[in-house]
ROGULUM-145481 format. One record per atom (N, C-alpha, C, O): residue number from 1; residue in three letters; z, y, x. Coordinates in steps of 0.2 Angstrom, whole numbers, always signed. Layout:
N
TORLO   num   residu      pz      py      px
TORLO   NUM      ALA       Z       Y       X
...
***
This chain:
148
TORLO   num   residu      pz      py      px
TORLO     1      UNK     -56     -64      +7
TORLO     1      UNK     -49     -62      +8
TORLO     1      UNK     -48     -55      +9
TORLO     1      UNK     -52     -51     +11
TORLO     2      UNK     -41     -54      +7
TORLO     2      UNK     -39     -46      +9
TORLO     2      UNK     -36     -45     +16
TORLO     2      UNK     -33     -50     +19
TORLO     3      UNK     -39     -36     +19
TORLO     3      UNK     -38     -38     +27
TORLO     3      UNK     -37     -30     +25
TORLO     3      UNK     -39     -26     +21
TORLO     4      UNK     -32     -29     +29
TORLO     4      UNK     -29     -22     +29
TORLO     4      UNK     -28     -22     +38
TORLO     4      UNK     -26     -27     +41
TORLO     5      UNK     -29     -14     +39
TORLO     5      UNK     -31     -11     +46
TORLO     5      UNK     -22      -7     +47
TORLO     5      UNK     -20      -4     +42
TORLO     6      UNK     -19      -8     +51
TORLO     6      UNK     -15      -5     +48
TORLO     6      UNK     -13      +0     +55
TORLO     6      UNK     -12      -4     +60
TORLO     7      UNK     -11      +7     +55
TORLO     7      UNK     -11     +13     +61
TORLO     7      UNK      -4     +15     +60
TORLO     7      UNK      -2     +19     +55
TORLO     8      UNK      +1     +13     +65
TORLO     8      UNK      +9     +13     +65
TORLO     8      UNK      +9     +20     +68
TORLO     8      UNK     +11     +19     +74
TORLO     9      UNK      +9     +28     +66
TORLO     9      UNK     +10     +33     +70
TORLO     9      UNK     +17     +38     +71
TORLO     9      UNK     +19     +44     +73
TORLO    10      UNK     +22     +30     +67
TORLO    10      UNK     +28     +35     +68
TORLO    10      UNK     +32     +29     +70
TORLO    10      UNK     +30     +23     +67
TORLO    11      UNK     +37     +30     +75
TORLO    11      UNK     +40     +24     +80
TORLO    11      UNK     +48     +21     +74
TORLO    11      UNK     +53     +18     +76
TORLO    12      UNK     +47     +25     +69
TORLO    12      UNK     +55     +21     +64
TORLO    12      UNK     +51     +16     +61
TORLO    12      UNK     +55     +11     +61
TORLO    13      UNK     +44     +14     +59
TORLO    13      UNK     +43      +8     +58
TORLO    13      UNK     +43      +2     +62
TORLO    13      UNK     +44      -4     +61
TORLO    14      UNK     +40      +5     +67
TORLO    14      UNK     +43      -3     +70
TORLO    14      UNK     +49      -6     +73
TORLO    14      UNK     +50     -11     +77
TORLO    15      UNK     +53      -1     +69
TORLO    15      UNK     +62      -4     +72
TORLO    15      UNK     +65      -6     +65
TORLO    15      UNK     +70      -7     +63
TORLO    16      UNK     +60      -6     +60
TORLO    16      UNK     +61     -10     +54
TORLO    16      UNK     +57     -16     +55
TORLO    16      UNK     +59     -22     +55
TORLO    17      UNK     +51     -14     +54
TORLO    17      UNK     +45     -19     +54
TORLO    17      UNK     +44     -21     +61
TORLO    17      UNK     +42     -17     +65
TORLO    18      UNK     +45     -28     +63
TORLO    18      UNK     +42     -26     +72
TORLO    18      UNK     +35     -26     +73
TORLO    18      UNK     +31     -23     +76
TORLO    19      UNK     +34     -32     +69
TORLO    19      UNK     +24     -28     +68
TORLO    19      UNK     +21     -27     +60
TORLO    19      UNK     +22     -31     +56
TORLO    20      UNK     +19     -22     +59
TORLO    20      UNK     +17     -21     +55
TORLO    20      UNK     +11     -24     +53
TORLO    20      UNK     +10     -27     +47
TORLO    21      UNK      +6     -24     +59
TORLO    21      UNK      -1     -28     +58
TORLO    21      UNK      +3     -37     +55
TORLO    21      UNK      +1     -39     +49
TORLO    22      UNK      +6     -39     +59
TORLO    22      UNK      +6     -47     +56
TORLO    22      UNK     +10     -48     +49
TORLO    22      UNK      +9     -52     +45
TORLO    23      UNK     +15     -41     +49
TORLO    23      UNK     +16     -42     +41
TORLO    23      UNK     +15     -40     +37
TORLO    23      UNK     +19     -40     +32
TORLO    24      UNK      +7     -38     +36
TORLO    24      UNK      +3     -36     +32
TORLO    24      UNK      +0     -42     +29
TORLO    24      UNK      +0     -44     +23
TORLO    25      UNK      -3     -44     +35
TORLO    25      UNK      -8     -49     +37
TORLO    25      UNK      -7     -57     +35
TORLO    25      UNK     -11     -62     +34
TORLO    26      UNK      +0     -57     +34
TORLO    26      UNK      +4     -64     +30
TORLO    26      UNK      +3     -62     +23
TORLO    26      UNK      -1     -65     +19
TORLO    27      UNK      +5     -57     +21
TORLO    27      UNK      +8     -54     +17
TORLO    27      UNK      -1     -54     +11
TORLO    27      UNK      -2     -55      +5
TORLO    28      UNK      -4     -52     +14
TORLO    28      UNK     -12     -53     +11
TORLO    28      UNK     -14     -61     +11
TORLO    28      UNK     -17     -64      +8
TORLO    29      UNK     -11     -62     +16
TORLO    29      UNK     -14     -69     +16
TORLO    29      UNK     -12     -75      +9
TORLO    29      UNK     -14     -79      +6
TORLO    30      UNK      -7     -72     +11
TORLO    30      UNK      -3     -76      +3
TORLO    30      UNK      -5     -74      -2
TORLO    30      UNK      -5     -79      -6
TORLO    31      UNK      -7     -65      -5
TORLO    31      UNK     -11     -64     -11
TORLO    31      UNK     -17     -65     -12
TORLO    31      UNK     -20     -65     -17
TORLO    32      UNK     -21     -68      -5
TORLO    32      UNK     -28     -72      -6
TORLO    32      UNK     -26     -77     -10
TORLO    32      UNK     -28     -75     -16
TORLO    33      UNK     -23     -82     -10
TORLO    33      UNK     -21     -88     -14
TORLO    33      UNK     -20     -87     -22
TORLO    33      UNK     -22     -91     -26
TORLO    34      UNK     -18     -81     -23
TORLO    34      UNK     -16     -78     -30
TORLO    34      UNK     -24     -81     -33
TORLO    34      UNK     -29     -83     -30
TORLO    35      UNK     -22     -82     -42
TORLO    35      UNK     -29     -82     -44
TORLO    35      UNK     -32     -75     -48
TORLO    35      UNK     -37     -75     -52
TORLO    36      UNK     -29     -70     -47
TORLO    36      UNK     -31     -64     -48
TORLO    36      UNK     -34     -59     -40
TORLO    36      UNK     -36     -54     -40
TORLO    37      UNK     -33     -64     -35
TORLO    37      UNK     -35     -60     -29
TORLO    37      UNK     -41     -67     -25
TORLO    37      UNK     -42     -67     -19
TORLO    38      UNK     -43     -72     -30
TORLO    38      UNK     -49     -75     -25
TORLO    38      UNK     -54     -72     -26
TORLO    38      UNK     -55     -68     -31
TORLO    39      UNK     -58     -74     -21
TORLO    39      UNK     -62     -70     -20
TORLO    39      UNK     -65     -65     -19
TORLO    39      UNK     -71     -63     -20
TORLO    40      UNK     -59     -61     -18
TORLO    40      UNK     -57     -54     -17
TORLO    40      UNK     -60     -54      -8
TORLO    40      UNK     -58     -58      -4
TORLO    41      UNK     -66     -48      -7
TORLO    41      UNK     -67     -49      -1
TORLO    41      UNK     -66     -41      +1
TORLO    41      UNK     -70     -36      +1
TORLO    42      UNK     -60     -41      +3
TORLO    42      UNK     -58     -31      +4
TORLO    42      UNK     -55     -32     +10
TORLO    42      UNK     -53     -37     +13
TORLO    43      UNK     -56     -25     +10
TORLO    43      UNK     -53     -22     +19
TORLO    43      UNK     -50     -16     +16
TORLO    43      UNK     -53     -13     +11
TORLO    44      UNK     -45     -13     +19
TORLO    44      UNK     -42      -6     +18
TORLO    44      UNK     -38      -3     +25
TORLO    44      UNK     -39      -7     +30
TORLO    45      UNK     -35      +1     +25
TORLO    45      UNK     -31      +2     +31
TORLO    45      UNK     -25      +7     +29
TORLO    45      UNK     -26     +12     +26
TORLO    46      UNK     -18      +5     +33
TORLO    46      UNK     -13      +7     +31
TORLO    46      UNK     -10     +12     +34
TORLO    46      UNK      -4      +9     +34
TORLO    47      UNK      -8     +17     +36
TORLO    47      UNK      -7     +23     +41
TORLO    47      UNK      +1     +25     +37
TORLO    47      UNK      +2     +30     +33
TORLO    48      UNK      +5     +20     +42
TORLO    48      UNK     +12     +24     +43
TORLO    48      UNK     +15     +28     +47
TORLO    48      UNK     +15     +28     +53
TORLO    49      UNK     +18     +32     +42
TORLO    49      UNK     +19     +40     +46
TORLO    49      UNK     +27     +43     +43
TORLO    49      UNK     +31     +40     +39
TORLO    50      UNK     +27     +48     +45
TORLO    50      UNK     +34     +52     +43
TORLO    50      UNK     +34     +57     +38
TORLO    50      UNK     +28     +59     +37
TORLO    51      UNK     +38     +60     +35
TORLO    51      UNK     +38     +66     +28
TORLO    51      UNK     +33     +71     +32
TORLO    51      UNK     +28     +72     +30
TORLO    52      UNK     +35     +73     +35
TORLO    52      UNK     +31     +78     +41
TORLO    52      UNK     +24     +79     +40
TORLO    52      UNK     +21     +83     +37
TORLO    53      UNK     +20     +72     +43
TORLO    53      UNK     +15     +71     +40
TORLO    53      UNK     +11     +72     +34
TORLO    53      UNK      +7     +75     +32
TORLO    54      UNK     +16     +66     +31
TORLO    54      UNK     +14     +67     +24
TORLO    54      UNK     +14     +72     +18
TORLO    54      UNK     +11     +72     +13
TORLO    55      UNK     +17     +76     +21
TORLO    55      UNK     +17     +83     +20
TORLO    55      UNK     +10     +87     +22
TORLO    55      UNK      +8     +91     +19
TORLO    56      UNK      +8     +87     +27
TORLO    56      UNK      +2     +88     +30
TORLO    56      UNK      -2     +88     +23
TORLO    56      UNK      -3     +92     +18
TORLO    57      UNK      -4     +80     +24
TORLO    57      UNK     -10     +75     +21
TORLO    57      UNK     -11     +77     +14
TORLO    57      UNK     -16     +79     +11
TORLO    58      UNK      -5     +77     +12
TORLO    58      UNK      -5     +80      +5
TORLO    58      UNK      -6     +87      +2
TORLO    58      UNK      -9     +87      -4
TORLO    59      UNK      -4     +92      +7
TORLO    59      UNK      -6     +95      +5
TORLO    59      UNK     -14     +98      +8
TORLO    59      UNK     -18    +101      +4
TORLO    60      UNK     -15     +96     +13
TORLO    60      UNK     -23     +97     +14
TORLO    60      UNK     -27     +94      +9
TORLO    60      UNK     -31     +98      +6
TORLO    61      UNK     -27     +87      +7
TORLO    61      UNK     -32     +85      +3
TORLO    61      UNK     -28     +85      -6
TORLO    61      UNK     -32     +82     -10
TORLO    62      UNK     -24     +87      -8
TORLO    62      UNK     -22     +88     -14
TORLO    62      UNK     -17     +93     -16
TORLO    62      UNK     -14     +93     -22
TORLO    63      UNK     -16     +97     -12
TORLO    63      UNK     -16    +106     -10
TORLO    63      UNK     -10    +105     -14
TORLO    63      UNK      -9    +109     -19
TORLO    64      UNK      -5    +100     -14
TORLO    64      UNK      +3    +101     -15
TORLO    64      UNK      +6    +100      -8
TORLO    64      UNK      +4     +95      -4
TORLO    65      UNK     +11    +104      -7
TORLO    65      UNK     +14    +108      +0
TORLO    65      UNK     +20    +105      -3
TORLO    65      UNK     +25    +108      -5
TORLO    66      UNK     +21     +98      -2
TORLO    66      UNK     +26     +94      -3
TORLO    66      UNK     +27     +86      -2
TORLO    66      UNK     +24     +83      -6
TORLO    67      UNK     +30     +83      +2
TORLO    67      UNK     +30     +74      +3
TORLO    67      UNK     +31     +72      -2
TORLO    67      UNK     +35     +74      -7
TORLO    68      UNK     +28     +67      -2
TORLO    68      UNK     +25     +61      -6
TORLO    68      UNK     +27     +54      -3
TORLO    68      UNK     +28     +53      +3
TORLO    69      UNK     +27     +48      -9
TORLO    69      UNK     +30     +42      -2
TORLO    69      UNK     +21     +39      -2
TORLO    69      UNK     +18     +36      +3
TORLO    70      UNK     +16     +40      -7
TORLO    70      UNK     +11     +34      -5
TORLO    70      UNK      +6     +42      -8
TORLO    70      UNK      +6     +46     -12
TORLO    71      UNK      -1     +41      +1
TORLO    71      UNK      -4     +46      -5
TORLO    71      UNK     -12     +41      -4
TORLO    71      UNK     -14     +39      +2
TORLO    72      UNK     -15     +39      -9
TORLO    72      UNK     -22     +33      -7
TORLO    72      UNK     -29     +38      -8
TORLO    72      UNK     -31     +42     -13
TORLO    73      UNK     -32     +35      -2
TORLO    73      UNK     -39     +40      -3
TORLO    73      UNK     -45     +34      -5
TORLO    73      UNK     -48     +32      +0
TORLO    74      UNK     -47     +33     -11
TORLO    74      UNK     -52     +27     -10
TORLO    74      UNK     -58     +29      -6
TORLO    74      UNK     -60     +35      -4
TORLO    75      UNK     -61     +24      -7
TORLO    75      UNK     -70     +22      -3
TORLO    75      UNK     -72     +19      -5
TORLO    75      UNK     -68     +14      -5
TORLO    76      UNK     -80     +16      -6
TORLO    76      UNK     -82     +11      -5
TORLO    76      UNK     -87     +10      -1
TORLO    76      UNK     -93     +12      -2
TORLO    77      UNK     -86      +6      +4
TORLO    77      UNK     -92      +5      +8
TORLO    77      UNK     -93      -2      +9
TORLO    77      UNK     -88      -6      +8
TORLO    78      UNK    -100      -5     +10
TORLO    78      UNK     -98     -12      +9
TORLO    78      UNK    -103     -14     +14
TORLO    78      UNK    -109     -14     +13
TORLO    79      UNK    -102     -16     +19
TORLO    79      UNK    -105     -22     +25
TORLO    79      UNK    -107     -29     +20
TORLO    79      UNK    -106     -29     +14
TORLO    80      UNK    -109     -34     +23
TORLO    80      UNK    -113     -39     +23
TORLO    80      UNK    -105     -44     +20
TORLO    80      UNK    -106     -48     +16
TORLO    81      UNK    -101     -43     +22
TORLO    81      UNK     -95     -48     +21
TORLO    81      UNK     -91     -44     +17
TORLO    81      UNK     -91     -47     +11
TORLO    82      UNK     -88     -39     +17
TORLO    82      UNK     -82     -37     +15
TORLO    82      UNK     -84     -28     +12
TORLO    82      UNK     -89     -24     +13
TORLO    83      UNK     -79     -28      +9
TORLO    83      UNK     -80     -21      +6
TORLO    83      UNK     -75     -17      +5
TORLO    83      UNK     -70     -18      +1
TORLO    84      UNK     -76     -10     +10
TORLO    84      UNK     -70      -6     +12
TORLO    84      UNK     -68      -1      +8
TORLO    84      UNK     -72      +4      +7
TORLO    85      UNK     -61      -4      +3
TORLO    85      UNK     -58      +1      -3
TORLO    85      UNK     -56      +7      +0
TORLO    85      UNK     -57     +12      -3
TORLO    86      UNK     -54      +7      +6
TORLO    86      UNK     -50     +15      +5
TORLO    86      UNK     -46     +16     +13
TORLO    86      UNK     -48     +14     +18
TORLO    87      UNK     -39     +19     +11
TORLO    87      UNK     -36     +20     +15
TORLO    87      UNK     -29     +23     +11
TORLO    87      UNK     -30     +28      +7
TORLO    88      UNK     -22     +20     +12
TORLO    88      UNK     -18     +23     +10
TORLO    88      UNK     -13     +25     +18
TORLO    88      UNK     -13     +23     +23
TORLO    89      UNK      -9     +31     +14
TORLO    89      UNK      -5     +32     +20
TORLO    89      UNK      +2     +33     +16
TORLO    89      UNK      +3     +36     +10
TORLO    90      UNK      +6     +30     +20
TORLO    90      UNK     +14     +30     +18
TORLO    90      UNK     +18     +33     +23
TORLO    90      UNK     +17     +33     +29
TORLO    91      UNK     +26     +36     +19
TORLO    91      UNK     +28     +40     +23
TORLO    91      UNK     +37     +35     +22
TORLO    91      UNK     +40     +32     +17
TORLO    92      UNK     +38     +35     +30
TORLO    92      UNK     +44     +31     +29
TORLO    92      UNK     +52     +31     +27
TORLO    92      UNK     +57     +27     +27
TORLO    93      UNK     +51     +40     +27
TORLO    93      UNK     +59     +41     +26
TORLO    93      UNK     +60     +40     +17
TORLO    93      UNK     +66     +38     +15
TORLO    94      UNK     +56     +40     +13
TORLO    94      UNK     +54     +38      +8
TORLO    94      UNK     +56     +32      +7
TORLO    94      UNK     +62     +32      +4
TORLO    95      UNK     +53     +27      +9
TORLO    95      UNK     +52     +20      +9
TORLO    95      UNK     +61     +17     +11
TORLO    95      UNK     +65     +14      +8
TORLO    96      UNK     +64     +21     +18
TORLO    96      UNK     +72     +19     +19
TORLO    96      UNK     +76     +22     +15
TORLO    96      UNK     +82     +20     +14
TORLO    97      UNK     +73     +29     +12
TORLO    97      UNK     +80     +32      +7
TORLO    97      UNK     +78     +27      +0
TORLO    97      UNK     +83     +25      -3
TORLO    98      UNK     +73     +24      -2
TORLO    98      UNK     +73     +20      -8
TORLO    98      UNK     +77     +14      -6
TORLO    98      UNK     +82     +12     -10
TORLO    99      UNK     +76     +11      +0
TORLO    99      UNK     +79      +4      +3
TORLO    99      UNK     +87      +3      +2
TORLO    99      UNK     +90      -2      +2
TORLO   100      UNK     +89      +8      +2
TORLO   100      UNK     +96      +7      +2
TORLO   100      UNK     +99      +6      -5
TORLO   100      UNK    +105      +9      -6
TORLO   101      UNK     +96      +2     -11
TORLO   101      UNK     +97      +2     -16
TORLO   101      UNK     +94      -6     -16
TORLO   101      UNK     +97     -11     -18
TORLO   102      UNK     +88      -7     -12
TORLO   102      UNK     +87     -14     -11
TORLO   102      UNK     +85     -16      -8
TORLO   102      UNK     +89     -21      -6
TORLO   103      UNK     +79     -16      -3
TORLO   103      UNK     +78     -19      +4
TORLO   103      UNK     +72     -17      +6
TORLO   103      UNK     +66     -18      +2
TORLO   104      UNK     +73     -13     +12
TORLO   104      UNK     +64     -12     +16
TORLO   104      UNK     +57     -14     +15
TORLO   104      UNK     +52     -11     +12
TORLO   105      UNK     +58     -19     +17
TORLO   105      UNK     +53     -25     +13
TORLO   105      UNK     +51     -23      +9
TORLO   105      UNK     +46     -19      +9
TORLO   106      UNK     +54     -27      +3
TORLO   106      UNK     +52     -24      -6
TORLO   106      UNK     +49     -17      -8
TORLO   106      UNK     +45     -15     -13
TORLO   107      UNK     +53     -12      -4
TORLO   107      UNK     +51      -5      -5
TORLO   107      UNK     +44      -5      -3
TORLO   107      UNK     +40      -4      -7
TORLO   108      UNK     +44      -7      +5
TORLO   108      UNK     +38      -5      +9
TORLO   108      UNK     +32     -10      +2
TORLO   108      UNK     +27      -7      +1
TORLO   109      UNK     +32     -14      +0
TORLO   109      UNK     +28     -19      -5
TORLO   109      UNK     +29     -15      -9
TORLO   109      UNK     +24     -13      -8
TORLO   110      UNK     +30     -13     -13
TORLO   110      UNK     +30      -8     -17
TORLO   110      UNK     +23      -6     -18
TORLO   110      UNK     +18      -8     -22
TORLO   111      UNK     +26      -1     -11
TORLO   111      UNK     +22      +5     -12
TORLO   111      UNK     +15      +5      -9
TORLO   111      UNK     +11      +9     -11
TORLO   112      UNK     +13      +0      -4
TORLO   112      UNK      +7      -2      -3
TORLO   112      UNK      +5      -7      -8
TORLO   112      UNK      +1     -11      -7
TORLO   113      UNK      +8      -7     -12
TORLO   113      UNK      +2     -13     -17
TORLO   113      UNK      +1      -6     -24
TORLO   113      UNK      -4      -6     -28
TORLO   114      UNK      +7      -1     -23
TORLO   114      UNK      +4      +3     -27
TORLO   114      UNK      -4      +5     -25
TORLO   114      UNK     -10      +3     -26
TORLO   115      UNK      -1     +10     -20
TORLO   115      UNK      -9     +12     -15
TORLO   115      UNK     -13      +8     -17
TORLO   115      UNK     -18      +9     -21
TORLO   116      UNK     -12      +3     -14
TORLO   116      UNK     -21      -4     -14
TORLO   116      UNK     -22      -2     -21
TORLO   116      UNK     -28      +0     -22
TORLO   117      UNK     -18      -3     -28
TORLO   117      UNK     -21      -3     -33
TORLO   117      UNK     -25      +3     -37
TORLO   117      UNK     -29      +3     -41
TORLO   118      UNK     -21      +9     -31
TORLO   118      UNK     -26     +17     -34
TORLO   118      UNK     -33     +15     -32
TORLO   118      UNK     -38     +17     -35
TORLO   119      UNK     -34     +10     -22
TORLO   119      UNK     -40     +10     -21
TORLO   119      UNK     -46      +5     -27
TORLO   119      UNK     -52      +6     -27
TORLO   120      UNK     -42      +2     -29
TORLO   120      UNK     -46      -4     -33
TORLO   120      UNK     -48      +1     -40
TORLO   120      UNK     -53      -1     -43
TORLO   121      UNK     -45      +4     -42
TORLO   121      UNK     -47      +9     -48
TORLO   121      UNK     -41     +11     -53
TORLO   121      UNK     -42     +14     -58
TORLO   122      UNK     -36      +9     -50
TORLO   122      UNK     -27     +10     -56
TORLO   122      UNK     -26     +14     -56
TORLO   122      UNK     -27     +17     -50
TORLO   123      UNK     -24     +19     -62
TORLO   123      UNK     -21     +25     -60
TORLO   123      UNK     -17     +25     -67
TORLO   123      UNK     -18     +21     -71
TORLO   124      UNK     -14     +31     -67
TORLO   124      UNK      -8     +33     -71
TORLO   124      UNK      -7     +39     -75
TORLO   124      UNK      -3     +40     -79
TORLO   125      UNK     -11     +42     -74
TORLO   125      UNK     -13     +49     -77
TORLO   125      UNK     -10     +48     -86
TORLO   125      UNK      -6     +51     -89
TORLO   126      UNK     -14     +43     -87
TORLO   126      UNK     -12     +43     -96
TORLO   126      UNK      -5     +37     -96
TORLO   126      UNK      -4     +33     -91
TORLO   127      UNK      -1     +37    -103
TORLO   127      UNK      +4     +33    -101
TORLO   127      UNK      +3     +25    -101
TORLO   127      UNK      +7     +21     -99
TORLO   128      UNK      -5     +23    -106
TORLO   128      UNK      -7     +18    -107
TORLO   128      UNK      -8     +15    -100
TORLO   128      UNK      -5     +10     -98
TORLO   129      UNK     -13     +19     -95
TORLO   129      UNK     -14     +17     -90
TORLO   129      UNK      -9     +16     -84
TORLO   129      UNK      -9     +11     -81
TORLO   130      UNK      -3     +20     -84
TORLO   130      UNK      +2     +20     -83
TORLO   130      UNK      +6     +11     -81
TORLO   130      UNK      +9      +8     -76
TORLO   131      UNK      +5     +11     -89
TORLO   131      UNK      +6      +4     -92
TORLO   131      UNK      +6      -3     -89
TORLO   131      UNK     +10      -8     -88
TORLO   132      UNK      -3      +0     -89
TORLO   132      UNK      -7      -7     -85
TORLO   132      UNK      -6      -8     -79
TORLO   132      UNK      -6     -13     -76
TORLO   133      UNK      -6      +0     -76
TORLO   133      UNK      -4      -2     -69
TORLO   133      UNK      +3      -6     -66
TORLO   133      UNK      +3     -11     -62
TORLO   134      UNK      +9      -2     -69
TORLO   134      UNK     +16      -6     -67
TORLO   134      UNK     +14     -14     -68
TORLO   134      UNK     +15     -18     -64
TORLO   135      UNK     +12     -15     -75
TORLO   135      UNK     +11     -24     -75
TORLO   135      UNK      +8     -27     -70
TORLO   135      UNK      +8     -33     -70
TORLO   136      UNK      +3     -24     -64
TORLO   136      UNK      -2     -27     -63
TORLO   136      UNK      +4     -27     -54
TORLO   136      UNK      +5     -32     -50
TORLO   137      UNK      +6     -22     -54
TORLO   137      UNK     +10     -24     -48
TORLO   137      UNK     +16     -25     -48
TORLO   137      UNK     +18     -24     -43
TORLO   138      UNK     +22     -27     -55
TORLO   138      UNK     +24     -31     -57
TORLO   138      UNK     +22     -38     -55
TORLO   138      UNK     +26     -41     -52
TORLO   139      UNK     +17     -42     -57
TORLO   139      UNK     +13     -48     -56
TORLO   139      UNK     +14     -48     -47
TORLO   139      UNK     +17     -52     -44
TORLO   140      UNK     +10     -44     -46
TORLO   140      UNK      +8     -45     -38
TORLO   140      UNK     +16     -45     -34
TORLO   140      UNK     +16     -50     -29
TORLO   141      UNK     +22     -42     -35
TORLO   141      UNK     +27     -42     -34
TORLO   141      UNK     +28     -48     -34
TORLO   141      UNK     +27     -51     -29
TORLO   142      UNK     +29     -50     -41
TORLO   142      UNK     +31     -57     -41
TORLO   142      UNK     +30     -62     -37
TORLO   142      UNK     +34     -66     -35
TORLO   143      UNK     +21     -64     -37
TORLO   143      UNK     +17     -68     -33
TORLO   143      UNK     +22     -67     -27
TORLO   143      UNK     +26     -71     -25
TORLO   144      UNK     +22     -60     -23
TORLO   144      UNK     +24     -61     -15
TORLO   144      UNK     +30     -62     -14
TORLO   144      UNK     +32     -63      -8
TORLO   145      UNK     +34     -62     -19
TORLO   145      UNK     +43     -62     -18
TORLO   145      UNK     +44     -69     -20
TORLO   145      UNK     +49     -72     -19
TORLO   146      UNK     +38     -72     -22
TORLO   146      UNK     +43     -82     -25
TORLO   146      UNK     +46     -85     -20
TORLO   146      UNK     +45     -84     -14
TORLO   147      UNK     +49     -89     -22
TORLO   147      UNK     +53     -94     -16
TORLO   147      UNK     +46     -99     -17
TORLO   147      UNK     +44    -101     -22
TORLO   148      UNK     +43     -99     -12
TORLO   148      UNK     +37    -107     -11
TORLO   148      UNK     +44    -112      -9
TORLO   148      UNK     +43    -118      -8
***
């Protein structure tokens, strides 16, 4: 199963999200079900913060002096059960300036299934790659948004 840790360190998310921890934690729980996510046994962690920070983070570890909405640092370490991809950190005035075109939620899904998928190995760099990526959280999108 997927388990994400998730460290709330700026107080406008939880007057969107009231908890973040348990809507993560549905929200994974339903992508276990996927048949592109059994037997997925991962852990990551989620660190929401503000432009401010994310400006920090960004530029300490990727030496651009500018915010960012998602920046993902993978990892792999792997315990007896589970195996920890990474750590993404999301910036939220990002996530509400996108929202006002269509809903928090969806934004904030977005951009942590982007993140998750940089830890898993996705990236963008070339257009092909690009490509494979957007379908893959296109899909995951879908999965999370159906009417059960």
């Amino acid at each position: 199963m997927l388990e994400a840790n998730v460290i709330s360190e700026h107080l406008n998310w939880k007057r969107v999200i009231k908890n973040p921890s348990n809507y993560l934690k549905n929200r994974l729980k339903k992508l276990s079900r996927a048949p592109f996510f059994k037997n997925k046994n991962q852990e990551f962690s989620i660190l929401l913060i503000n432009d401010k920070k994310m400006k920090k983070l960004n530029n300490k570890f990727r030496k651009k002096n500018k915010i960012t909405d998602v920046l993902s640092f993978p990892i792999k370490i792997k315990n007896k059960k589970k195996l920890y991809v990474g750590d993404i950190a999301i910036s939220y005035e990002i996530i509400k300036k996108r929202s006002k075109k269509t809903n928090f939620l969806l934004e904030f899904d977005k951009i942590w299934i982007h993140g998750y998928l940089h830890l898993i190995g996705y990236d963008h760099k070339k257009y092909s790659d690009f490509k494979k990526m957007h379908k893959k959280e296109k899909l995951i999108l879908k999965y999370l948004h159906q009417v059960n």
